[in-house]
C-alpha positions as CSV (number, residue, x, y, z in Angstrom):
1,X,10.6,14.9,-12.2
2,X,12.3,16.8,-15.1
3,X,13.0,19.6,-12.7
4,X,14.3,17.1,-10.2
5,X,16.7,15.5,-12.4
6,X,18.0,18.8,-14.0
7,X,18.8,19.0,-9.6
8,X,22.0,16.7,-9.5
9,X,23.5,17.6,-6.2
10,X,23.5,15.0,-3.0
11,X,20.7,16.8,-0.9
12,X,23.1,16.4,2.1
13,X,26.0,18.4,0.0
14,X,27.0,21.9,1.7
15,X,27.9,23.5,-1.4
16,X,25.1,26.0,-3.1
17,X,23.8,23.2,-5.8
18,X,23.5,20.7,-2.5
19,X,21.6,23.5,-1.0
20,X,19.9,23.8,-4.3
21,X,18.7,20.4,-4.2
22,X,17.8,20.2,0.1
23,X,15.4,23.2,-0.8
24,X,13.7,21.2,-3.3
25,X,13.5,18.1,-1.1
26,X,12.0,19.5,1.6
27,X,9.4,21.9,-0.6
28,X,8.6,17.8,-1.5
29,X,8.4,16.6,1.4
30,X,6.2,19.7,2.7
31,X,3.6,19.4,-0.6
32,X,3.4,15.4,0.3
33,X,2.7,16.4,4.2
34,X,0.3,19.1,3.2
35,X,-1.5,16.4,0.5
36,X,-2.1,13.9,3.2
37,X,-3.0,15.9,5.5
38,X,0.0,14.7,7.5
39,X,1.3,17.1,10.6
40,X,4.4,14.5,12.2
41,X,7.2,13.7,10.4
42,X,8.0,12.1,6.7
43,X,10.9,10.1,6.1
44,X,11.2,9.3,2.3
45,X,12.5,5.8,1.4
46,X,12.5,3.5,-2.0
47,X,9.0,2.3,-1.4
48,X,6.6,0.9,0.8
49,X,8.8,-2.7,1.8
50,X,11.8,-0.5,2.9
51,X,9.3,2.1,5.0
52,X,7.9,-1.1,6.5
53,X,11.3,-2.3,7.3
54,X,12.6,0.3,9.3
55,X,9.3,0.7,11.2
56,X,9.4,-3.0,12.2
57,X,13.5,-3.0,13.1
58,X,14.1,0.5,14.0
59,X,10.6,1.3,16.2
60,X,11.7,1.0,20.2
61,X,8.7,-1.2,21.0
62,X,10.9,-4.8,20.5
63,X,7.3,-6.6,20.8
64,X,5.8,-7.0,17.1
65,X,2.4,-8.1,16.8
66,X,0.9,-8.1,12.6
67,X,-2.4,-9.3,11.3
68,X,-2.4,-12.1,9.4
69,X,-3.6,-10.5,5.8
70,X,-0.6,-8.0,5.7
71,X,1.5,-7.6,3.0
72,X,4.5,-10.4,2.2
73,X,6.5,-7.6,2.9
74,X,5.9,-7.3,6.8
75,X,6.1,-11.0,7.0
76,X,9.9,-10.5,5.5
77,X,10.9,-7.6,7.3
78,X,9.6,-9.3,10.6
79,X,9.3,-13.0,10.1
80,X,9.2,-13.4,14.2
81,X,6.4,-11.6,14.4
82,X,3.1,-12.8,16.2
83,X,-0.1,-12.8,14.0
84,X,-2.6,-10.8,15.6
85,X,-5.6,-12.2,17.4
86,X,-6.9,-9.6,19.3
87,X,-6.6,-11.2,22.7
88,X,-2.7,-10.0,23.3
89,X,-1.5,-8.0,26.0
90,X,-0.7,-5.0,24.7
91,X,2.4,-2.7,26.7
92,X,4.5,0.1,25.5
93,X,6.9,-2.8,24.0
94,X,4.7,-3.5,21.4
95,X,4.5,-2.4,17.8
96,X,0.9,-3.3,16.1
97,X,1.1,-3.3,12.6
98,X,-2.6,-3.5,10.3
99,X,-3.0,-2.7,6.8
100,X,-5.6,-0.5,6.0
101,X,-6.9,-1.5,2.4
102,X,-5.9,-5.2,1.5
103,X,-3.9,-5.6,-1.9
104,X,-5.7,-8.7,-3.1
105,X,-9.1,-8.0,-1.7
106,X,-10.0,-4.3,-1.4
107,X,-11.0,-5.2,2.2
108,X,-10.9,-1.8,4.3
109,X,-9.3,-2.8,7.5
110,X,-10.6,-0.6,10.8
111,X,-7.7,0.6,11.5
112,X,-8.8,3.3,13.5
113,X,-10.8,0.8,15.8
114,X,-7.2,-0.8,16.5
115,X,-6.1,2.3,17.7
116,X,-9.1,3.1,19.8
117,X,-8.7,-0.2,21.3
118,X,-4.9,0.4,21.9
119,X,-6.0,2.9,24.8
120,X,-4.0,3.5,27.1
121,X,-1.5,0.7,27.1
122,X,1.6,2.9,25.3
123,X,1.5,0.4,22.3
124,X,2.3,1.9,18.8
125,X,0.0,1.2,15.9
126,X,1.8,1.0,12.5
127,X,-0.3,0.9,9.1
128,X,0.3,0.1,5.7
129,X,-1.6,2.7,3.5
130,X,0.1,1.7,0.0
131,X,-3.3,1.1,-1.4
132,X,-5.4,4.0,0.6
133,X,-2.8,6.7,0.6
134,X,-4.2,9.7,-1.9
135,X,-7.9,7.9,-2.0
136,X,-8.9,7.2,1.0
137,X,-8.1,9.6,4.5
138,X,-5.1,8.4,6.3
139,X,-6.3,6.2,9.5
140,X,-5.4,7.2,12.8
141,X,-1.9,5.4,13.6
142,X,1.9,6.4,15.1
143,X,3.2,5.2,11.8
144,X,2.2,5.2,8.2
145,X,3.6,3.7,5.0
146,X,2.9,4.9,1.6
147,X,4.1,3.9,-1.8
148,X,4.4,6.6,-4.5
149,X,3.7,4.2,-7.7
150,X,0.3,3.4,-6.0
151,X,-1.1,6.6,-6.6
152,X,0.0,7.8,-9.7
153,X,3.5,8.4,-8.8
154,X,7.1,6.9,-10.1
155,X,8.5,3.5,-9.0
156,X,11.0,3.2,-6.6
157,X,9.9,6.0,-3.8
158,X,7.8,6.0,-0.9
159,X,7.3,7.1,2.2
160,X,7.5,6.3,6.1
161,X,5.4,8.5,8.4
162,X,5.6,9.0,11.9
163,X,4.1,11.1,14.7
164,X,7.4,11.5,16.6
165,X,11.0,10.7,15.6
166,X,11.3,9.2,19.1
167,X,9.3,6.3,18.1
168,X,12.4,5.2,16.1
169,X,15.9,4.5,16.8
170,X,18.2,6.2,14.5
171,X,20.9,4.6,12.2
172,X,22.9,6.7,10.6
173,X,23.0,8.1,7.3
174,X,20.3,10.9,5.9
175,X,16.8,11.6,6.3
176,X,17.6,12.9,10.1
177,X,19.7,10.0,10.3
178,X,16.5,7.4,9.6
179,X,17.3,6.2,6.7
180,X,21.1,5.0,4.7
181,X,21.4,6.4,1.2
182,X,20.8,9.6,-0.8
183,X,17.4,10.4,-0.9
184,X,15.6,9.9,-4.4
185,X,15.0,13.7,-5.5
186,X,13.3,13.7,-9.0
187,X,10.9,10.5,-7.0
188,X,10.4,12.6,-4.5
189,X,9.3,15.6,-6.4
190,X,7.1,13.2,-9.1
191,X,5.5,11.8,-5.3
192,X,4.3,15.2,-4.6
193,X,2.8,16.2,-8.1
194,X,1.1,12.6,-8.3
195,X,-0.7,13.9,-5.1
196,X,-1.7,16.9,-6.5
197,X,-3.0,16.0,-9.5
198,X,-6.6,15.6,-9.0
199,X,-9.3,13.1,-10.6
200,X,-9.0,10.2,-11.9
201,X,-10.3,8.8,-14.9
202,X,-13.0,7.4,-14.3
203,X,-15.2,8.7,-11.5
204,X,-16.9,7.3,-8.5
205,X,-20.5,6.8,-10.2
206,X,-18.4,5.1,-12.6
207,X,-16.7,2.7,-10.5
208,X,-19.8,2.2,-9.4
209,X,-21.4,0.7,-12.1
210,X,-18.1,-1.2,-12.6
211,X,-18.6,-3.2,-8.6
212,X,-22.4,-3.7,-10.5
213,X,-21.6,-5.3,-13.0
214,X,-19.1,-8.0,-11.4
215,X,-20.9,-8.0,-8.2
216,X,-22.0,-11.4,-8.4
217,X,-18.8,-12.9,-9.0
218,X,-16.6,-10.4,-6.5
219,X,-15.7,-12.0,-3.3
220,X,-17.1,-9.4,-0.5
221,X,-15.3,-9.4,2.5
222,X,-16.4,-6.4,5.0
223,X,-16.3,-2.6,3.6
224,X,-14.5,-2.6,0.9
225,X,-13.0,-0.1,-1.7
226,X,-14.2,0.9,-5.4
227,X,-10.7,0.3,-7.3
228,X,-9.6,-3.6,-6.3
229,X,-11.8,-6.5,-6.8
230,X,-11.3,-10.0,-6.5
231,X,-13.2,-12.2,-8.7
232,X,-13.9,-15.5,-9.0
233,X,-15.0,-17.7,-11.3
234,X,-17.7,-20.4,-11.8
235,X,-15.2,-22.8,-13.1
236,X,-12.2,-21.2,-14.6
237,X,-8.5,-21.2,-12.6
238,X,-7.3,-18.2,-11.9
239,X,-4.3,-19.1,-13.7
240,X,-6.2,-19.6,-17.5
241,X,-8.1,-16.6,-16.5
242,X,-5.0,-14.5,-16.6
243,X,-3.7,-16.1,-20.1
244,X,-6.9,-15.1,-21.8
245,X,-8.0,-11.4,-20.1
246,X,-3.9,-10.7,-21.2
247,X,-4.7,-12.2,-24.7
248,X,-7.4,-9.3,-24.4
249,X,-5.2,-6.9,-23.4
250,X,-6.0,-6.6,-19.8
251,X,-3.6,-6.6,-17.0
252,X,-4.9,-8.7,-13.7
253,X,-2.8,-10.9,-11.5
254,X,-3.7,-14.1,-9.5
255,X,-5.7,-14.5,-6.2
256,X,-3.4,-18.3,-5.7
257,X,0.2,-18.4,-6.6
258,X,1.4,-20.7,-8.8
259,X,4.1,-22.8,-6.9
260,X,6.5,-25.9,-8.6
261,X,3.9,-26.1,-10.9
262,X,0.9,-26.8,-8.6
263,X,-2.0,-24.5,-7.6
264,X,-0.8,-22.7,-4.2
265,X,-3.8,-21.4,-2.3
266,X,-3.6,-17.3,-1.6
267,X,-2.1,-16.6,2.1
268,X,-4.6,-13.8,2.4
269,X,-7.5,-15.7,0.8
270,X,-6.4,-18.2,3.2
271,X,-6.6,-16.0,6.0
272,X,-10.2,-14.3,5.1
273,X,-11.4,-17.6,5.0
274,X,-12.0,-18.0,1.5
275,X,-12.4,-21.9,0.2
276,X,-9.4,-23.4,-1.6
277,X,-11.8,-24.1,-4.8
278,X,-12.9,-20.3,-5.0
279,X,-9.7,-19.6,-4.4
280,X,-8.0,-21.2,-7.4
281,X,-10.5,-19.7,-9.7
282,X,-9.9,-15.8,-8.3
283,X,-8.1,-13.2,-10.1
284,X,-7.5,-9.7,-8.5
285,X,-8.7,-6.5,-10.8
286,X,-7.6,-3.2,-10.3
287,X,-8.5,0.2,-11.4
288,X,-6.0,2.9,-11.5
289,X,-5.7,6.5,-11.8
290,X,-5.7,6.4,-15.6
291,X,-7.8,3.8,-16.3
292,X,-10.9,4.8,-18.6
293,X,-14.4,4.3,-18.7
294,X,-14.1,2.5,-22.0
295,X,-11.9,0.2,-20.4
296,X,-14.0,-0.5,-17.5
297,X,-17.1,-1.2,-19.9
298,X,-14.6,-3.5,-22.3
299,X,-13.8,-5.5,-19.1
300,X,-17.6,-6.1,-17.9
301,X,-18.0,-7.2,-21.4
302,X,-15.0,-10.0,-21.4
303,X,-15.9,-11.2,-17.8
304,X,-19.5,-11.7,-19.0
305,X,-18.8,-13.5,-22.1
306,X,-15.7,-15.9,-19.5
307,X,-18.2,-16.0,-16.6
C-alpha cells in the first residue's frame, strides 16, 4: 500500500505517471485473479455493498430473486426483490443471488447446488463471497463479490467478479466503464498482498479445538465454517454478553439487534429458524487472520466461566 500511495496519478490519466499507476492496477488486479483462482473479469469497487449494487441494478436479467439470509446489504441495494423459495420459474430475466458463508452464523450455503439446479434456464447466479473469499474455493456462479477487509486486507475496497462483461450494462465512468470514480490504487494493491500472504494464526487443528470447546453452546445450522460461531447462552442476553466479553477485551457483536430500546430478534436468526429466546441470548464470534492461539484458549476460558 506504501508503494501504491507513493503512485498518485488517476489510473485513467494519459500522461506517463497515469500510465505509471494503470500498470500497477492491473498487475493488482491480475495477482487478485490469479489468488482466487478467477479466469472472467474483476471490477474493483469500495467494498462488498457497492459490488452487490451494481450486480443487482446493472446485471440485464431485470428479475431478482435473493435468499432470505443474505446480507442487509442486498436487501438495500434491491429492496423489490423476491426472497427465494426454490419453487420460482427461473428464465434468462432472472438474477439469483445466494450467499455462500453467512455473516452471523458460519452456515456454508450450497451455492454450487443453485447453480446446478439453474440448468439450462439462462438464469444468472450471483454470490456473495465476503466471508469465503481467500478461505474457502470460490463457488461456481456468473458473479462474485468479495470484500478486501475480510481477508486481511484494507477497508474500503472490494471486488465484483464476473464471467462476462455482457452480463452487465455499463454506466459510464472507469473500470471498463462499470463502475463511477477513480479506482482505489494503494486498496487495490494491499487486496492483492492480503491474498498472498499465507497462514493465519492460528491453524485449522487449532480452530478445531476452538468449535470443541463451545460446541455445546454454538448454534449448528448445516456445514458450517471454522472462523464464525454463533453462541448462545443458557440465560444471558446477548446484549450483557457483549458489555462483559468487551470488559475482557474481546471484540463480538450481537446475534439480535437492539432497536428503540427493546430486544429486536436477528433477521437471519429469524430466517434459520432459530427461537426468539435463543435468539436474544446469541452473540456472533469471529476468528480472523491474526487472531492467536492464546486468544482462542483466553476466550474458551471466559465463555466457560459466563456459560
Amino acid at each position: 500500500m506504501e508503494e501504491g500511495f507513493a503512485i498518485w496519478a488517476n489510473p485513467s490519466s494519459p500522461h506517463a505517471e497515469g500510465r505509471r499507476a494503470r500498470a500497477a492496477l492491473e498487475d493488482a488486479r491480475e495477482r487478485i485473479r490469479r489468488a482466487l483462482g478467477w479466469e472472467g473479469e474483476l471490477i474493483f469497487t469500495s467494498g462488498a455493498s457497492e459490488a452487490l449494487w451494481i450486480a443487482l441494478n446493472r446485471a440485464k436479467a431485470k428479475r431478482r430473486i435473493v435468499s432470505a439470509v443474505e446480507h442487509d446489504a442486498v436487501f438495500r441495494a434491491a429492496p423489490d426483490a423476491t426472497v427465494f423459495t426454490g419453487e420460482e420459474v427461473l428464465d434468462a430475466q432472472t438474477l439469483v443471488s445466494i450467499q455462500h458463508v453467512n455473516s452471523e452464523t458460519g452456515t456454508i450455503n450450497p451455492v454450487s447446488d443453485t447453480a446446478a439446479t439453474l440448468g439450462d434456464s439462462g438464469a444468472v447466479l450471483l454470490s456473495d463471497c465476503a466471508q469465503s473469499a481467500g478461505k474457502l474455493a470460490l463457488p461456481d456462479a456468473h458473479m462474485i463479490v468479495v470484500s478486501a477487509h475480510k481477508l486481511g486486507g484494507p477497508i474500503g475496497v472490494g471486488a465484483l467478479l464476473v464471467r462476462d462483461f455482457n452480463l452487465l450494462e455499463p454506466s459510464g465512468g472507469h473500470e471498463r466503464g462499470y463502475r463511477q470514480g477513480t479506482e482505489n490504487l494503494p486498496g487495490a494493491m494491499g487486496m492483492a498482498a492480503a491474498l498472498e500472504a499465507g497462514e493465519w494464526s492460528t491453524t485449522s487443528a487449532q480452530r478445531a479445538l476452538f468449535a470443541e470447546s463451545v460446541a455445546a453452546h454454538r448454534l449448528t445450522i448445516g456445514e458450517q465454517v471454522d472462523y464464525i460461531f454463533a453462541l448462545a447462552h443458557p440465560s444471558i442476553s446477548a446484549q450483557a454478553l457483549l458489555i462483559r466479553l468487551d470488559g475482557q477485551g474481546f471484540a463480538v457483536s450481537a446475534g439480535s439487534a437492539c432497536s428503540s430500546g427493546t430486544l429486536k430478534k436477528s433477521r437471519v436468526l429469524d430466517a434459520f429458524g432459530v427461537p426468539d429466546d435463543v435468539a436474544a441470548r446469541t452473540i456472533r464470534v469471529s476468528i480472523g487472520w491474526n487472531t492467536t492461539p492464546q486468544e482462542l484458549e483466553r476466550f474458551s476460558e471466559a465463555w466457560r466461566s459466563l456459560a
